[in-house]
N, C-alpha and C positions, 0 to 999 in steps of 0.2 A: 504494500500500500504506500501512498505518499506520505512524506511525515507532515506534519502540521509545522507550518510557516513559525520561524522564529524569529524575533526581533534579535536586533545588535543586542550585545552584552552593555550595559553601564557600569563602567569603574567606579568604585569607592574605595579609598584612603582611608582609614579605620585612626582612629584614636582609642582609647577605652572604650570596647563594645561599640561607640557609635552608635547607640539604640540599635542596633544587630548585631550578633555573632558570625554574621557572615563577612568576608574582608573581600569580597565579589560578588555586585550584581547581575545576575542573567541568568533567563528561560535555559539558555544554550549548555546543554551536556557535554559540550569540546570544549568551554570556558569553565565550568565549576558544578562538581559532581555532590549534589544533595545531600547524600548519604555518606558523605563521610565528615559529616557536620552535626550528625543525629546525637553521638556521644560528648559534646562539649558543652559545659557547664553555659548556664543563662547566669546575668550577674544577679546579683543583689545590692539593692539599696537603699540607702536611709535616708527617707524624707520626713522633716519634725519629729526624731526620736519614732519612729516606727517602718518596721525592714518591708522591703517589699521584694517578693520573687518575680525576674522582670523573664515570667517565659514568654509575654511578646515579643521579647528579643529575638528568638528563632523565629526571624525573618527573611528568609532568603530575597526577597525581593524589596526589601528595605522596609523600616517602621513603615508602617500605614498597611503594606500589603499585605499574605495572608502571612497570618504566624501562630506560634504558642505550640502547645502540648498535642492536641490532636494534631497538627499541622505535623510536628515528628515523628509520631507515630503513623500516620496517613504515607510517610515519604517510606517507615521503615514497612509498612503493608506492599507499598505496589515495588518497590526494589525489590522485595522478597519475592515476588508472587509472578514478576512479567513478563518471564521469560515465556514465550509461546505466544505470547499476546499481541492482540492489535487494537481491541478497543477497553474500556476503562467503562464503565455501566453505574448508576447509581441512581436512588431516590431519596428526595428529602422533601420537606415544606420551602415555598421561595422564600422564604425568611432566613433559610439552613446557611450560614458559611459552610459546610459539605457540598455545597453545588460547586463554589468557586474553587474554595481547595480541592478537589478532586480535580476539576478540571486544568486547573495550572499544573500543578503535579501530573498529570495524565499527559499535557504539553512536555514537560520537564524532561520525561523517560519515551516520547514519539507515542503517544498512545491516545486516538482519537477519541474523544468523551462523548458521550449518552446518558442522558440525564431524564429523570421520569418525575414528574409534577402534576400538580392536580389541582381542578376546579378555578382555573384560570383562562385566560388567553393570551395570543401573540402581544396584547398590546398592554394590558395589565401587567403583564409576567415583567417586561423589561421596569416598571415601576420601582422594582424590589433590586436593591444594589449586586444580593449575590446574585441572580439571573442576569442581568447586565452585566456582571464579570467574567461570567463564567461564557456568554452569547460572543462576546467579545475576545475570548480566547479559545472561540471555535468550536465551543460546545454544540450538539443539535440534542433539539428536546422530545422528549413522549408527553402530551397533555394529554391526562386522563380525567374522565367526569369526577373526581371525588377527589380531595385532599386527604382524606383517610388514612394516617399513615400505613394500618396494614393495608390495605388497598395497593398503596404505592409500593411495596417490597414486594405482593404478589405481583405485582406486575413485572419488576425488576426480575422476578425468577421466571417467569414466564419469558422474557425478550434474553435471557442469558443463551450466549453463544461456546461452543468451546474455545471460542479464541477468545474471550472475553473475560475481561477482569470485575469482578463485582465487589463494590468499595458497599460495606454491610451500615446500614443505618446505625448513625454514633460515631463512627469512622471506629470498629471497634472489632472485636474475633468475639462474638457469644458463643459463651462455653457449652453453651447445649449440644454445639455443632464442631466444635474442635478438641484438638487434643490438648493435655495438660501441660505440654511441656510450650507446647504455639502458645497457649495466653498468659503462662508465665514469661515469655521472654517480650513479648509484647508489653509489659508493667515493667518489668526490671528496668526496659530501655527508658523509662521516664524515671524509674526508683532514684535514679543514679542522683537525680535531681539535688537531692537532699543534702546531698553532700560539702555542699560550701554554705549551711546554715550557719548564722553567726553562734558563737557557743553561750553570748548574751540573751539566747530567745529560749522560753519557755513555751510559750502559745504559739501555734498556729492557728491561719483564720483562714478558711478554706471555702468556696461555693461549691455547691453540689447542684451540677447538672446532671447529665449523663451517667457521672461520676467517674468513669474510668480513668479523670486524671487523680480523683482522689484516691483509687484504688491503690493508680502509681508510687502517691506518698505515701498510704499506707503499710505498702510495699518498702519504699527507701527507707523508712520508720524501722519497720523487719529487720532489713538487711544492713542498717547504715548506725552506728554511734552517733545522737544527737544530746543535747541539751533538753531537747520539747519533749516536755511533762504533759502538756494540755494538746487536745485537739478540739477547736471550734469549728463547725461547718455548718450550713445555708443553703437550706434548699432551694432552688428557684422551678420546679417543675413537680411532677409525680414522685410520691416518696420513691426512696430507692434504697433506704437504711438494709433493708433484708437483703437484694440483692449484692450490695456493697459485700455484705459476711457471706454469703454464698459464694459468693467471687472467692473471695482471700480462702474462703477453707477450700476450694475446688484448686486451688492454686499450692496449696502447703502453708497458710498462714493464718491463724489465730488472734484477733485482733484486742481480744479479752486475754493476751497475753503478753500483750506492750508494753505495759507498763505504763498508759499513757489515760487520762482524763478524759473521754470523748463525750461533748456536751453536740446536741442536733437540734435545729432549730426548722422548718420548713416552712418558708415566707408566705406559700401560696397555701400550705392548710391553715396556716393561720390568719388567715385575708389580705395578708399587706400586699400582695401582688400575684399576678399569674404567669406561666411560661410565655407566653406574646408579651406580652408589657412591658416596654421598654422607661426604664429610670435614669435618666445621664446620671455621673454625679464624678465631681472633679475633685483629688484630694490639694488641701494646702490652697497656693494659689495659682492653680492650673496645674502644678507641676505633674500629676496624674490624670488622664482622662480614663473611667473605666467604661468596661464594654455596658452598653446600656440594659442586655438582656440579661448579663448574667452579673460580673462583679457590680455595676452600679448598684442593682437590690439589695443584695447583700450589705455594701458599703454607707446605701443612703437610710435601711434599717438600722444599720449598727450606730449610726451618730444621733437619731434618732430616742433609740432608747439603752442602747451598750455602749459609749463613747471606748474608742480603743484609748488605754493609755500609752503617751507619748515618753515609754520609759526606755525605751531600747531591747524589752523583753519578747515584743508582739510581733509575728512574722506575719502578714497579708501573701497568700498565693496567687499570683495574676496567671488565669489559665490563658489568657488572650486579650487582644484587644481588636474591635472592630475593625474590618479591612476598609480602605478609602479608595474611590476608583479614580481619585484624579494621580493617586501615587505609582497607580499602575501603569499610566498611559502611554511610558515610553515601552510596553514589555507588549504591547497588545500584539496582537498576530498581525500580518501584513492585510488583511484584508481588511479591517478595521472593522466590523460585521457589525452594525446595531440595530442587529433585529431578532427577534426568534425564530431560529431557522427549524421546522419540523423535519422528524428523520420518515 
């Protein structure tokens, strides 16, 4: 097949992190290979006496574009998985950053994307930032009558191809369907995380989405000598507490043998908000913008009614941070496509 059109590479000169860990920008696999970036530490840092883990920093396409913790484990899924492949397949809500990440990633490794969405159209759909990211990097889409998310995964297995990669909703390996040693090494590659935790921090302050990055630090917790006594975490969706401990014991881990305080809180059973609902909220004075669906809730709950204190003890985990399409535009495909192209 043809590969999908790549833009020129943009150089960047790095100082400290440079709001990314990556010290080259570019789509182009002959300039800078993804996956050998998956293992380096994100930094950490202190804004007004409280730490923050900056995994937006796993950027390969520079702050704004797609990053964080799903975003590396997404890179270590289709590296692992693409050999034989041609296309990259996946379903989520037009709201999902999985639309865009998949698709850039799916560019990254030549692998043309098909994406499956629902209860919209051609002209609504590009309204929604990740659908115009992901249109714009050559994505073609399936519209199905229903948003449904199981709807949308039936359908994904139904259009799967043998030469097709299918990126699993969550961007994630469910253990129902893999083996134990697959989604243990899928957690460790994020566990590693933990490791340059200042040895000042007692608490972690964690959002629970999906959760699978939480899984990760509960994982690096396991695996890693830390300081952190406490674990706070924030639901912003469907509980997911059971599944969390189903995870860790399918994997070898015991979470009620950490040694660690685990306090849970879930925003949306308790009304302060629901998984759509987006909350900006900036810490200090701009110096943090979080992502509006997931850390914002949690962060604009916590000042709220849990002020963090400013002691040097409290670690904030930034799973991500929203992608912006004006940061992307020098990366776009050559055709510059803004529309939704049907497959």
């Amino acid at each position: 097949m043809t590969r999908p059109a790549l833009s020129p590479s943009v150089s960047l000169v790095t100082e400290v992190y440079m709001d990314t860990i990556f010290d080259t920008l570019s789509l182009n696999r002959d300039v800078i290979r993804w996956e050998d970036y998956i293992g380096k530490l994100t930094p950490v840092e202190n804004h007004q006496g409280v730490w923050f883990k900056r995994e937006d920093y796993f950027a390969p396409l520079g702050y704004g574009g797609p990053n964080g913790s799903k975003l590396r484990q997404l890179i270590w899924l289709v590296n692992r998985n693409r050999h034989g492949k041609e296309y990259i397949l996946s379903g989520a809500s037009v709201k999902s950053p999985q639309l865009s990440m998949t698709t850039i990633v799916g560019s990254h490794y030549y692998l043309q994307t098909e994406l499956v969405i629902g209860a919209t159209n051609t002209t609504s759909a590009l309204k929604h930032p990740n659908v115009a990211i992901a249109a714009r990097f050559g994505a073609k889409f399936h519209i199905v009558n229903v948003a449904y998310n199981p709807y949308l995964q039936k359908t994904v297995n139904e259009l799967k191809r043998e030469n097709t990669l299918v990126v699993e909703y969550g961007i994630t390996l469910e253990h129902a369907k893999h083996d134990v040693e697959s989604v243990k090494k899928f957690h460790v590659l994020g566990a590693e995380q933990v490791k340059n935790i200042p040895t000042t921090v007692d608490t972690l302050i964690v959002p629970a989405g999906s959760c699978n990055s939480l899984v990760s630090v509960l994982v690096g917790l396991a695996m890693h000598p830390t300081s952190v006594k406490k674990l706070r975490t924030y639901g912003i969706g469907p509980e997911k507490v059971d599944w969390v401990r189903e995870r860790m014991r399918y994997i070898g881990f015991d979470i009620d043998k950490l040694g660690i305080e685990w306090r849970h809180i879930n925003l949306q059973e308790i009304g302060y908000c629901d998984y759509q609902m987006e909350i900006p909220f900036d810490w200090g004075n701009g110096d943090i913008k979080f992502h509006p669906t997931y850390e914002g809730k949690m962060m604009s709950w916590l000042a709220k009614n849990d002020p963090i204190p400013r002691d040097d003890k409290h670690l904030v985990w930034i799973v991500g941070s929203r992608p912006d399409p004006k940061v992307l535009e020098p990366f776009f495909s050559a055709s510059e496509r803004d529309s939704v192209e049907l497959v």
